[in-house]
C-alpha positions as CSV (number, residue, x, y, z in Angstrom):
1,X,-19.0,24.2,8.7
2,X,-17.4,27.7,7.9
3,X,-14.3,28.0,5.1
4,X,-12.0,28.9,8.2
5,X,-12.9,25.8,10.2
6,X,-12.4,23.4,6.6
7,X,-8.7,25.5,6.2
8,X,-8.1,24.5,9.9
9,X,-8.8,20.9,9.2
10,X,-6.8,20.6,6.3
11,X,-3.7,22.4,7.7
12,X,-3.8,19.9,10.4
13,X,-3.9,16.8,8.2
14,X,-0.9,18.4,5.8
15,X,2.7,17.3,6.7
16,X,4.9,19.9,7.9
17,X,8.1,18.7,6.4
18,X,9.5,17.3,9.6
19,X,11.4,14.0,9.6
20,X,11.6,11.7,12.9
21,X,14.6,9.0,12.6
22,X,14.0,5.8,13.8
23,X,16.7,3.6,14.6
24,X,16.1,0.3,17.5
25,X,17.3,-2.9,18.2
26,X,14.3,-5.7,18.1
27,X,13.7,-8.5,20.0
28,X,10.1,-9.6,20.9
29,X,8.0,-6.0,21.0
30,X,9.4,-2.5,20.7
31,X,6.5,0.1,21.1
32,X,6.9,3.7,19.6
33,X,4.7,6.2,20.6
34,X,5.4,9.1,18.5
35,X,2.6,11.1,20.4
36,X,4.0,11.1,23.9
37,X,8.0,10.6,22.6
38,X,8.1,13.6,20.1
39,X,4.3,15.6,20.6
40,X,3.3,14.4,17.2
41,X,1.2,12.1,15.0
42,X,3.3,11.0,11.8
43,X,2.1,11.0,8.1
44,X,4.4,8.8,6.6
45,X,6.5,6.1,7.9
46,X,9.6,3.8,6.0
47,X,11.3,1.6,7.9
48,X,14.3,-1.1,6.9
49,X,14.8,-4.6,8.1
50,X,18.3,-4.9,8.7
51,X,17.8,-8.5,10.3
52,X,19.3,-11.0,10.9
53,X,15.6,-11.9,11.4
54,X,12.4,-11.2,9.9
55,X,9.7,-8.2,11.5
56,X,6.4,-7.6,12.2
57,X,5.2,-4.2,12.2
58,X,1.5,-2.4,13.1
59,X,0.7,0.7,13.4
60,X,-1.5,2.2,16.2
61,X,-3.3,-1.1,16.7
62,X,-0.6,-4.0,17.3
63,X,-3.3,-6.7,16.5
64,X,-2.6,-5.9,12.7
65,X,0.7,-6.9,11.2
66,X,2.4,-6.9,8.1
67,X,5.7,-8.8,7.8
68,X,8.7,-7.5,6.3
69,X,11.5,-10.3,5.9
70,X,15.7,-9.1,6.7
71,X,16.8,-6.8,3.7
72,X,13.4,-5.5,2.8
73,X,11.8,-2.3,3.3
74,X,8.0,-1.5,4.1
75,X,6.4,2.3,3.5
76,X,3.3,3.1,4.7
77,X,2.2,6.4,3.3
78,X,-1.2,8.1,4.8
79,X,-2.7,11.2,3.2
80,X,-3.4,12.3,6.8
81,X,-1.4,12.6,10.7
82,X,-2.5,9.3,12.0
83,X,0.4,7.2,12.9
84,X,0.4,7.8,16.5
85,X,2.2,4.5,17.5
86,X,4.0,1.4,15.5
87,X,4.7,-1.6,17.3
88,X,7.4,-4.0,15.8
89,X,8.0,-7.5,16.7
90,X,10.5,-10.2,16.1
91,X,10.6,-13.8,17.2
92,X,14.4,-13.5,17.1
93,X,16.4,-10.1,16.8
94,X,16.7,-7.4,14.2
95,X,18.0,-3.9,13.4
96,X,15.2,-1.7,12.3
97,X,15.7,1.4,10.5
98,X,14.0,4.4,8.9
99,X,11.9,7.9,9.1
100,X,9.0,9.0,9.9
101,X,7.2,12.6,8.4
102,X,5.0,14.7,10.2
């Protein structure tokens, strides 16, 4: 692999300083798809619970989730574009807020 090819790689995985807001209303299964919504694959991603009731959140495989009870906070920093989709879940209803960078 040539220098120019490793630069090109690396340029793709760095952010670009960009900031997608995310803002929904949950109840059962809200899909994102950051890919085919906004042409991009996020770095980073914090969200907020707002509530009244507790979330389930995965990202790009909704199989895998990792709860985050009303009035907490969840960030999920990758050191690369990879978040392509988050799927949040609630068995109730909840406000979710936060940002995504790409």
């Amino acid at each position: 692999m040539s220098g120019v090819e490793i630069l090109n790689i690396l340029k793709k995985m760095l952010a670009e300083g960009y900031v997608v807001q995310i803002n929904v209303d949950v109840s059962g299964q809200v899909e994102i798809d950051f890919e085919k919504e906004y042409g991009v694959k996020l770095m980073d991603i914090s969200l907020f619970n707002d509530g009244p009731d507790d979330i389930y959140v995965s990202v790009n495989k909704p199989e895998f989730k990792t709860p985050v009870r009303r009035g907490e906070s969840i960030t999920l920093p990758f050191r690369a574009k990879v978040i392509k989709k988050i799927y949040i879940y609630s068995s109730g209803s909840a406000h979710v807020r936060g940002f995504g960078i790409y």
